[in-house]
LOLUMTOR-829066 format. One line per 2 residues: number of its first residue (from 1); for each residue z, x, y of C-alpha. Coordinates in pm, whole numbers, always signed. Layout:
BEGIN
NUM	Z X Y | ...
//
This chain:
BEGIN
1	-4255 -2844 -2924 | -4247 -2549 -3206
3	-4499 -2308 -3170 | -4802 -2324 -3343
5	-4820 -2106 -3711 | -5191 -2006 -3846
7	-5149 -1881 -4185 | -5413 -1597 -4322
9	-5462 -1473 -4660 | -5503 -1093 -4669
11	-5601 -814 -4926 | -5485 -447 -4883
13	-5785 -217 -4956 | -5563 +93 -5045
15	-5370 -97 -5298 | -5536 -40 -5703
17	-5356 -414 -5743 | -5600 -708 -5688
19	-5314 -968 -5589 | -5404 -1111 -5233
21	-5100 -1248 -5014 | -5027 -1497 -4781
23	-4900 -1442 -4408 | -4801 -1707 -4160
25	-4766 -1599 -3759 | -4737 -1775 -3439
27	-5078 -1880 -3305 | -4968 -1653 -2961
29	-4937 -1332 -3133 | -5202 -1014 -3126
31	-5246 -802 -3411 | -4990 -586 -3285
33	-4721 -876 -3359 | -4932 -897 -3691
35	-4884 -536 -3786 | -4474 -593 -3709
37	-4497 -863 -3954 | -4664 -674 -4195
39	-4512 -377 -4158 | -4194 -576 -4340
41	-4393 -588 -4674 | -4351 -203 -4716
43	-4723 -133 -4871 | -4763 +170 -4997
45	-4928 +440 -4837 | -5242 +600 -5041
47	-5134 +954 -4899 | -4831 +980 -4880
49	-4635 +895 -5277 | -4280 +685 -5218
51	-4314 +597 -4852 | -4497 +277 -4740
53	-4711 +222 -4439 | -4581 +195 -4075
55	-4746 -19 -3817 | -4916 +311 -3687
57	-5063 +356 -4029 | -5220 +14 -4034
59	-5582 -117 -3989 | -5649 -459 -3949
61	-5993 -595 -4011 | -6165 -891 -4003
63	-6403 -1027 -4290 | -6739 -1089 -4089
65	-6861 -1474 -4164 | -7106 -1392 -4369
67	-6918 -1260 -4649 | -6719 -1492 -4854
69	-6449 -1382 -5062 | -6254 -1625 -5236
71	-5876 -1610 -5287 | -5816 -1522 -5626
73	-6139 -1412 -5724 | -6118 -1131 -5836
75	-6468 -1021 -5974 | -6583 -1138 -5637
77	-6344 -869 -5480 | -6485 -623 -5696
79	-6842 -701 -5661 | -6801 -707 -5231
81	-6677 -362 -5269 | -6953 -257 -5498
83	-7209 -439 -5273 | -7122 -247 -4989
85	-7018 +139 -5145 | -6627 +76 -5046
87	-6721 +110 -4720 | -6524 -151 -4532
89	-6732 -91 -4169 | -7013 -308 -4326
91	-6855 -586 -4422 | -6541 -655 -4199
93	-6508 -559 -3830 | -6186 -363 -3701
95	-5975 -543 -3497 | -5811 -416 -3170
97	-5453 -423 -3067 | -5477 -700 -2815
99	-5687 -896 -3067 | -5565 -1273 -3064
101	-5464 -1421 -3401 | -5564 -1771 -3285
103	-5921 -1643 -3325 | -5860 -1580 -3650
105	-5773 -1903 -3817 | -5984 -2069 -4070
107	-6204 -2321 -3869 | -6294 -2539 -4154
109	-6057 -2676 -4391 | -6317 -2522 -4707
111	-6262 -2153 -4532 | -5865 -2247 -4581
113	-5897 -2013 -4951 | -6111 -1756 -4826
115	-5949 -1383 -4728 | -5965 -1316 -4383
117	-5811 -1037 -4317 | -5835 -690 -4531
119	-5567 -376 -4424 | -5624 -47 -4469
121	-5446 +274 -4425 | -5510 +495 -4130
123	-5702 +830 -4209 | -5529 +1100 -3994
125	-5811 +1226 -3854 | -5928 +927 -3702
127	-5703 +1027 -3410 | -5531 +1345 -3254
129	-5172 +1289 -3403 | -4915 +1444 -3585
131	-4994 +1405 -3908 | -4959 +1686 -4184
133	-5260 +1923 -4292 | -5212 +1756 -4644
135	-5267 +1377 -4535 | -5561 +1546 -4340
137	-5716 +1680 -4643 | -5658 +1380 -4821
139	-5835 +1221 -4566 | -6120 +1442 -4517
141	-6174 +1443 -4957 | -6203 +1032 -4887
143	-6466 +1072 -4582 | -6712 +1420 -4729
145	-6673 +1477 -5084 | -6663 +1113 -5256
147	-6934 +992 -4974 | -7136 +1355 -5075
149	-7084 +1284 -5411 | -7166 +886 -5382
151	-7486 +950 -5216 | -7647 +1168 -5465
153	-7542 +891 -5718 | -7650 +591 -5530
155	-7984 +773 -5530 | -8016 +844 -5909
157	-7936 +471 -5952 | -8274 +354 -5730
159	-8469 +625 -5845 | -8707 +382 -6044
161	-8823 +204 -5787 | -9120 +388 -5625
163	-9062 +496 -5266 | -9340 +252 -5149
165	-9163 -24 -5313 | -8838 +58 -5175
167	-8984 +103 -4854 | -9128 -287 -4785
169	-9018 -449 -4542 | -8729 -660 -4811
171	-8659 -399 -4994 | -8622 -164 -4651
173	-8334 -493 -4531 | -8186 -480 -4817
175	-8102 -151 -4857 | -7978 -71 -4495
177	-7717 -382 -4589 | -7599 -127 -4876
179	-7363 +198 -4857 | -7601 +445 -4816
181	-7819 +321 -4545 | -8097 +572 -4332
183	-7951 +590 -4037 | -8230 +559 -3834
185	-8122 +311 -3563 | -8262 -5 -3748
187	-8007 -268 -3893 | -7939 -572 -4030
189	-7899 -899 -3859 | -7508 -996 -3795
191	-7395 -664 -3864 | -7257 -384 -3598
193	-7439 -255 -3292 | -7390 +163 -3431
195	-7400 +57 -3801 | -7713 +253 -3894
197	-7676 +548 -3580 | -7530 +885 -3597
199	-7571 +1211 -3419 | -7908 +1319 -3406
201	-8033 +1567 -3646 | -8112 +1832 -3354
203	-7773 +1860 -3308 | -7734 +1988 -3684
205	-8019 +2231 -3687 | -8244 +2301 -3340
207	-8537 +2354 -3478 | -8634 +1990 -3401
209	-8536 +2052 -3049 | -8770 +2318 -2990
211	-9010 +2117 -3136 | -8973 +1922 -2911
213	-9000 +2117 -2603 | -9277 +2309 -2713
215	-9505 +1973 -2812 | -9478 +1847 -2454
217	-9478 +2237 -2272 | -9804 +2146 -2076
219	-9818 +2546 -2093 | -9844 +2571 -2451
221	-10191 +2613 -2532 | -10322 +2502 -2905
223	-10535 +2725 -3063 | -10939 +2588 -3040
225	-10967 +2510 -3445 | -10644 +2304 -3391
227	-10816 +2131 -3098 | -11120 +2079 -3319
229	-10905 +1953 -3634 | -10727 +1709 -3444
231	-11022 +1589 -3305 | -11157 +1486 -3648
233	-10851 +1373 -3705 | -10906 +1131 -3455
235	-11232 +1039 -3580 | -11118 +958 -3952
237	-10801 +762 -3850 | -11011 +553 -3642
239	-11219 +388 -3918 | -11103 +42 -4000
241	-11026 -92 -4334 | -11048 +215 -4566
243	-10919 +167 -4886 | -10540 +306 -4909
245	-10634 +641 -5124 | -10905 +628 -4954
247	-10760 +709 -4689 | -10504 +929 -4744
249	-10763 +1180 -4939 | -11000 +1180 -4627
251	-10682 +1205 -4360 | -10516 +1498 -4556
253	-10793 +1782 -4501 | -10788 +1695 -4167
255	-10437 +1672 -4107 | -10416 +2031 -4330
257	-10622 +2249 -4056 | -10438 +2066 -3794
259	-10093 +2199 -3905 | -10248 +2552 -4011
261	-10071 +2430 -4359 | -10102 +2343 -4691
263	-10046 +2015 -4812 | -9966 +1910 -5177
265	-10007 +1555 -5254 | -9706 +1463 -5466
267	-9794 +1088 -5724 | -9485 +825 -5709
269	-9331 +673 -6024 | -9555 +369 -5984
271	-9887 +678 -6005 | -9996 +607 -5675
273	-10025 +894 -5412 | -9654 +890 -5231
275	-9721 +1138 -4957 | -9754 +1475 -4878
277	-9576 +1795 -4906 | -9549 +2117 -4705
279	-9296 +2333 -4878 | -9144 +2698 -4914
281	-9073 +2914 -5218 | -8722 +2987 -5237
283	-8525 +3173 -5453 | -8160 +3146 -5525
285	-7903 +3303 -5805 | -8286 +3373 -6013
287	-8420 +2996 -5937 | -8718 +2953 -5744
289	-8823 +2572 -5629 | -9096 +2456 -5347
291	-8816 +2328 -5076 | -9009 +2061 -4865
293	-8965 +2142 -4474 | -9231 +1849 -4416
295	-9347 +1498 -4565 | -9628 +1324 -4457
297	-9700 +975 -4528 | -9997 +778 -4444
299	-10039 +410 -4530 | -10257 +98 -4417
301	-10035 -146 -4663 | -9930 -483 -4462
303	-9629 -533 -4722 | -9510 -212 -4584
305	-9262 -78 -4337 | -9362 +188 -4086
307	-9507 +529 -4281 | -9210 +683 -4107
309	-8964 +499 -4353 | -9136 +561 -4600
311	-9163 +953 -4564 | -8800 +910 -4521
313	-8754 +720 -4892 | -8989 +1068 -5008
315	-8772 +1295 -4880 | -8444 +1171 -5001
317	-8593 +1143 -5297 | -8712 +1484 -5329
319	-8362 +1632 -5198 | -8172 +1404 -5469
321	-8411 +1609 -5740 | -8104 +1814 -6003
323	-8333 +2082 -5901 | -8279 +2106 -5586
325	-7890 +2079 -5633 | -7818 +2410 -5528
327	-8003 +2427 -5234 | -7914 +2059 -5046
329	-7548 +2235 -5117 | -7583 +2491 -4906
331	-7742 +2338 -4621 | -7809 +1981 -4443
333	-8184 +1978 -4600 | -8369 +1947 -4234
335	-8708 +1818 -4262 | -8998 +1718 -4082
337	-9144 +1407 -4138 | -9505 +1267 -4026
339	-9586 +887 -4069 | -9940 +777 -3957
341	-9981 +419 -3976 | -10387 +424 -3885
343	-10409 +521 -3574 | -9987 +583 -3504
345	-9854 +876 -3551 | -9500 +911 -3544
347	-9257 +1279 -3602 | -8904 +1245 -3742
349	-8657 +1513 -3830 | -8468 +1444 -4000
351	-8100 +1619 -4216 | -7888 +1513 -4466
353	-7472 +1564 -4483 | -7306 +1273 -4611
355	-7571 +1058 -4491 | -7974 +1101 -4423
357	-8027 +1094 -4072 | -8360 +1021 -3940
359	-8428 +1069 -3563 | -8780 +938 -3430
361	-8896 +1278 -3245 | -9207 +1140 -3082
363	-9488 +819 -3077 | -9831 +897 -3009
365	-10206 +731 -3015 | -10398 +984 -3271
367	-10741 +739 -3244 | -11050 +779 -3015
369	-10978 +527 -2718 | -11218 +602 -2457
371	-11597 +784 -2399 | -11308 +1114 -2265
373	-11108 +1183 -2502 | -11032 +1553 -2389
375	-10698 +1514 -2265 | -10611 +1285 -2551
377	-10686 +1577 -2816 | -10533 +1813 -2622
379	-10208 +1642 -2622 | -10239 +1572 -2997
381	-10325 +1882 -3087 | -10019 +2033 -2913
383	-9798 +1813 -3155 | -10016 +1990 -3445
385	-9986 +2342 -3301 | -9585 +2259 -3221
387	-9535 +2190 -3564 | -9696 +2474 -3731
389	-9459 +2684 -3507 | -9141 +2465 -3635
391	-9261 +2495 -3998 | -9295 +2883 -3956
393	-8965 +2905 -3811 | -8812 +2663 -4066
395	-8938 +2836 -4346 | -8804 +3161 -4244
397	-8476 +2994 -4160 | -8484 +2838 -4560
399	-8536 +3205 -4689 | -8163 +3317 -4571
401	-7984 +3009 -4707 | -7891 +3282 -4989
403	-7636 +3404 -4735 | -7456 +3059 -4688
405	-7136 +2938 -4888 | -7232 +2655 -5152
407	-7060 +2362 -5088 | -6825 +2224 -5377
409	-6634 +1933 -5458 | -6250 +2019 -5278
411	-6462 +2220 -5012 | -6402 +1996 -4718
413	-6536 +2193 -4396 | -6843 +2281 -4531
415	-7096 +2378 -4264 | -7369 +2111 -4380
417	-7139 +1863 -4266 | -7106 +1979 -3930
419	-7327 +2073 -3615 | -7475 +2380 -3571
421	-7325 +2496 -3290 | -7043 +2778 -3363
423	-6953 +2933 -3082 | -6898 +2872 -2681
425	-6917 +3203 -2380 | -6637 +3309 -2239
427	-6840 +3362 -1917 | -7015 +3054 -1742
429	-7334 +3011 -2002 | -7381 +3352 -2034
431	-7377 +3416 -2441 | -7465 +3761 -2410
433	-7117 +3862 -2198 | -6889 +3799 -2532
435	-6856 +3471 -2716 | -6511 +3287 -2919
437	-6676 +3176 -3233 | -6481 +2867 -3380
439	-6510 +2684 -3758 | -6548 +2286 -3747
441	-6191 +2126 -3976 | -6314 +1752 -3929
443	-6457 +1473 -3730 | -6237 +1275 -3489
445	-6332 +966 -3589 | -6457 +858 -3903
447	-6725 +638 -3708 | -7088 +748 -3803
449	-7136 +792 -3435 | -6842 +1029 -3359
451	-6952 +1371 -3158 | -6631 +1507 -3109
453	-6455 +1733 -3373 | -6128 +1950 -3414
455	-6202 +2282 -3445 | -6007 +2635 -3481
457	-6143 +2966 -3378 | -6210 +3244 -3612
459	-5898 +3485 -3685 | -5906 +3806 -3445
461	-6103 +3619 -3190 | -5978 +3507 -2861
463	-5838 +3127 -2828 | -5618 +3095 -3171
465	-5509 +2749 -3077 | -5672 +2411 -3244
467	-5967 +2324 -3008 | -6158 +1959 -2987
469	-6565 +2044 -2945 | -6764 +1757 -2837
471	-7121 +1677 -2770 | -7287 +1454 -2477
473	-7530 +1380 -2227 | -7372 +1312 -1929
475	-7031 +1474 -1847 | -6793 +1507 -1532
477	-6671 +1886 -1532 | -6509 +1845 -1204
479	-6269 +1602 -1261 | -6200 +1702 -1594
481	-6077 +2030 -1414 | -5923 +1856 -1187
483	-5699 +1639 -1372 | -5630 +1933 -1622
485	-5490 +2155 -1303 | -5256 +1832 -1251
487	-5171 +1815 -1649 | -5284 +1491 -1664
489	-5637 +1615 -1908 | -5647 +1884 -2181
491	-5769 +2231 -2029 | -6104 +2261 -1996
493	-6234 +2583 -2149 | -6633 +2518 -2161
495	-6862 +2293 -2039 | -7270 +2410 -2033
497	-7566 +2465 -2293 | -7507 +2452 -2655
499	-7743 +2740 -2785 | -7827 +3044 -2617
501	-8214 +2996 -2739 | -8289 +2625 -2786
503	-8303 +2472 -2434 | -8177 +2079 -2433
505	-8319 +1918 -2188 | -7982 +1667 -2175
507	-7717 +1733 -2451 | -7462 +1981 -2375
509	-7136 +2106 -2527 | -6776 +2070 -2438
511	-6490 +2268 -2538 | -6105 +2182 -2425
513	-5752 +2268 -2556 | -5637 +2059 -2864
515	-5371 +1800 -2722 | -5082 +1688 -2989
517	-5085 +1275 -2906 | -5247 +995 -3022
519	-5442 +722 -2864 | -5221 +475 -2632
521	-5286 +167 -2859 | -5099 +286 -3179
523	-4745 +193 -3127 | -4834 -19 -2793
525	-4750 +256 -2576 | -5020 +115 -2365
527	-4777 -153 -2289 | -4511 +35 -2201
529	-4366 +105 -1852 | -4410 +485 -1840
531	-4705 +529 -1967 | -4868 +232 -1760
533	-4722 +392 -1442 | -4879 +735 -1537
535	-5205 +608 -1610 | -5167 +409 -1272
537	-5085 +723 -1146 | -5377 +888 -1269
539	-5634 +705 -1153 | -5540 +673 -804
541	-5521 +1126 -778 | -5919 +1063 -951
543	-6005 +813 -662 | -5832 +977 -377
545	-6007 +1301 -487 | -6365 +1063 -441
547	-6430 +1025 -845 | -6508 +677 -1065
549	-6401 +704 -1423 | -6619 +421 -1579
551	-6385 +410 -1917 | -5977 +357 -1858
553	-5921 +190 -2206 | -5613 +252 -2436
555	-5862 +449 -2648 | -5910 +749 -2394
557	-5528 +791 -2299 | -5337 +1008 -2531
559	-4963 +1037 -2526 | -4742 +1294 -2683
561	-4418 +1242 -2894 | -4244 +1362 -2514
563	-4427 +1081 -2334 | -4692 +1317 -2152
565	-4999 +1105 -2120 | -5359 +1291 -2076
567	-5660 +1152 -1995 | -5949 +1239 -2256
569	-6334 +1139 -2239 | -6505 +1222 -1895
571	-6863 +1101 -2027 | -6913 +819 -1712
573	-6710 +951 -1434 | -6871 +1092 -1094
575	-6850 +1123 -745 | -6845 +752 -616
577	-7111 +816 -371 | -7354 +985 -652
579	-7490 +646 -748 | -7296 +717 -1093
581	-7366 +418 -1292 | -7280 +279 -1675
583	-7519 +377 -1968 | -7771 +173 -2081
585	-7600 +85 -2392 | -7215 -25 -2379
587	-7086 -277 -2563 | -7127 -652 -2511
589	-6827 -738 -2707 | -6649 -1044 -2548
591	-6399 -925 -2287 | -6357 -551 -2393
593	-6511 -481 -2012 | -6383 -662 -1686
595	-6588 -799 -1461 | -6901 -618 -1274
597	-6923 -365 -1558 | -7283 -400 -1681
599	-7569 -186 -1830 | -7675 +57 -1573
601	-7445 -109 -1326 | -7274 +119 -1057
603	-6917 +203 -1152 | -6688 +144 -905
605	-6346 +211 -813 | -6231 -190 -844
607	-6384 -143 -1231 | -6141 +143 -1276
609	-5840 -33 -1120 | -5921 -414 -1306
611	-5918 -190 -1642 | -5588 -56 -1524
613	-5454 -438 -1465 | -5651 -538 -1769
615	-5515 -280 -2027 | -5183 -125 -1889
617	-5064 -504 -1760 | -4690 -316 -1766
619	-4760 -139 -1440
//
């Protein structure tokens, strides 16, 4: 009997022609058969003039259901792209080597003219490969500068519509569907799991980690007038059913002596009050503006999202201002945001590189609740007194920006982009016994949640080599080491707190030798003999020295252009006896795990060795 054929219609995003082809493939194959095929049809690549793409270069993704693009229609084409800002992650999903192509057949004979697939050209620094320093700047111009550049522009576009309006509860859906979404964690229905998530802001400035630790520090005492404000506070945002100006004018006082700060009440487009303003005189080249380090928004509206969202619509606005042009270019804009939805108070910081990130700092009950409220205040007025302190700091922090490079279009490592962290000790965690100080070149990933970056340490300072800097919250030092001693892991060269003065309570910093491969899945070296046995090979030295890994995918297996394969990404792995289990959040993708691997499950060594049958089947 002759083997089944599925035939696809495709569109290559990297291509300025709007033609869409045809492709017909045995039912059996993966998408690494399909990227054979397709290598055959010599696109060309974006980067790199006269040469076309190789099946390393390729991306394969599928058009998610929801979106229906015709073949032939071009406008259609055009107006997908415009719907979404060119960013393919929100309307197709990226398919993995191993992917079947049965799955992706048309399953109704009406779907039979619709494009399913769209390819796209690798960005070189989605990996640790060989590519040149140009194709990486090409890259990097694609992933900071347009999206930098976009941003701005996507908010002069919206910039009628007042920030209440924009922040309903529609208007809020529609607009994390777009380009520029807030990545705050909330997302649309149907679309990806880390779609609106990135790193949080604290990891880009600290101040909102030691805001933080000093609003719960049962040992920081407020001040008695804060105590007192916040209690009548408390008072005022326990009265039902005030009008909306209402109250806002009689909250704002109160909330004023509570922060120890001015508040200016700043009137939307539509001339209602949008929210509040704490801000710092800056000056720069002969310019002075107010620079907001806070926005405060309170609301009662039931058309209305959260007050939080909308503080985070007034902020972006007020950073998207021409006259604040200079200053968002010099740094990543971190802000403070309160929302109090009557009695709910919420704290955000929030930053903005290429994207605003909002991070929910803390929840809290501001209303009278009981005949004792003492405790209550106390606690609330701590938050207060905290964020005068953060505001102080902040504004001293905004009065040395003078000192910091501007960032311009062609400047791709700009420090706005980038976490704050700059250096790593040479001794244990001791910053004071001499330091390597590195610069950030670019994200390993283009993914919004990537926390791991290549990096290259200043001239004249020890360490010359590349280095890969990541950030997490749970991390296996000891195997690391160990597997580095038996070349089988980059060299370890720092593992331990992130800032000498900011103490985070579980986010620290790891620093290892830069390793020339690429992931095992380009090329299907996962499949391959050697590299299966070596992986094999691996994982039994981890288990015989009493460690779990948690992860053995293709993913965290790197392999050189001499076949040396290193193991990378030590996030889940532990002593098997150290009730090490899986996060809380891991992906519920169909059949990317094996079985027994769960949220919050234990991790065991039959996960590790099923992943090693699963994924390296050559062995």
């Amino acid at each position: 009997m002759p083997e089944k054929k599925v035939t696809l219609w495709y569109r290559y995003f990297d291509s300025p022609s709007d033609d869409d082809e045809k492709l017909k493939v045995d039912a059996h194959t993966d998408v690494s058969d399909l990227k054979r095929e397709l290598q055959a049809a010599e696109l060309p690549h974006p980067l790199k003039p006269n040469a076309s793409l190789k099946r390393r270069d390729l991306i394969v993704w599928q058009v998610n259901s929801r979106v229906k693009i015709p073949v032939g229609d071009h406008q259609k084409w055009r107006k997908t792209l415009n719907d979404y800002g060119n960013d393919l992650k929100k309307f197709a999903t990226r398919l993995p080597a191993s992917h079947l192509v049965s799955t992706l057949e048309p399953r109704a004979e009406k779907e039979t003219d619709l494009i399913s697939l769209i390819l796209s050209a690798v960005r070189s620094h989605e990996w640790l490969g060989n590519e040149s320093e140009e194709d990486v700047v090409g890259s990097l111009d694609l992933c900071y500068n347009r999206r930098y550049d976009l941003l701005w522009q996507h908010q002069d576009a919206n910039s009628g519509k007042s920030t209440s309006q924009a922040a309903t509860s529609s208007s809020y859906r529609e607009s994390e569907k777009q380009a520029f979404p807030i990545y705050d964690g909330r997302r649309p229905i149907n679309s990806d799991a880390s779609s609106t998530i990135a790193m949080p802001p604290s990891l880009y400035h600290p101040i909102f980690q030691r805001w933080r630790t000093w609003a719960f520090d049962l040992e920081l005492t407020p001040p008695p007038e804060v105590v007192a404000a916040s209690a009548k506070l408390m008072r005022l945002a326990s009265v039902l059913n005030a009008p909306e100006d209402q109250y806002k004018q009689a909250l704002r006082p109160a909330l004023q002596d509570a922060l120890s700060q001015a508040i200016s009440t700043v009137i939307d487009t539509d001339l209602t009050m949008m929210d509040g303003r704490t801000s710092i005189q800056v000056t720069l080249n002969g310019s002075t503006r107010n620079v907001p380090v806070l926005v405060d928004q309170e609301n009662l509206k039931q058309e209305a999202t959260d007050a939080a969202t909308q503080a985070s619509f007034s902020m972006l606005r007020m950073w998207s201002l021409d006259d604040f042009q200079e200053f968002r270019n010099r740094t990543c804009c971190p802000t403070f945001l309160i929302g109090l939805d009557g009695c709910h108070l919420v704290v955000c910081g929030a930053v903005i590189t290429d994207k605003c990130i909002v991070d929910r700092l803390a929840m809290m009950w501001v209303g009278r609740s009981t005949t004792h409220d003492e405790d209550r205040t106390e606690d609330v007025a701590r938050l207060f007194y905290a964020l005068a302190l953060a505001i102080k700091e902040l504004k001293n922090w905004y009065q040395t920006i003078g000192d910091r490079p501007a960032w311009s279009s062609g400047m791709l490592s700009h420090p706005r982009f980038f976490p704050f962290a700059d250096c790593y000790p040479l001794n244990g965690e001791d910053f004071d016994a001499g330091i390597v100080r590195f610069q950030y070149k670019y994200p390993l990933q283009t993914s919004s949640t990537c926390v791991s970056f290549l990096a290259h340490a200043e001239p004249g300072t020890e360490g010359s080599k590349p280095i890969v800097i990541k950030f997490v919250q749970r991390y296996c030092p000891e195997l690391h080491r160990l597997l580095a001693a038996q070349d089988a892991a980059p060299k370890l060269l720092y593992h331990g707190r992130i800032d000498k003065s900011t103490p985070y309570r579980n986010w620290t910093m790891v620093v290892m030798a830069y390793f020339d491969g690429k992931p095992s899945y380009e090329d299907d070296l996962y499949k391959t003999g050697d590299v299966c046995r070596k992986v094999a090979s691996i994982v039994t030295s981890a288990h015989l020295a009493g460690f779990v890994l948690g992860d053995v995918r293709p993913p965290n297996v790197l392999v050189s252009a001499t076949g040396v394969v290193k193991l990378i990404d030590f996030d889940w792995a532990g002593r098997e006896g150290d009730e090490v289990r899986y996060p809380a959040h891991i992906s519920d993708a169909p059949g990317f795990w094996v079985d027994g691997v769960e949220a919050k499950a234990l991790i065991k060594r039959s996960h590790d060795q099923a992943m090693v049958a699963k994924y390296f089947s050559a062995v």
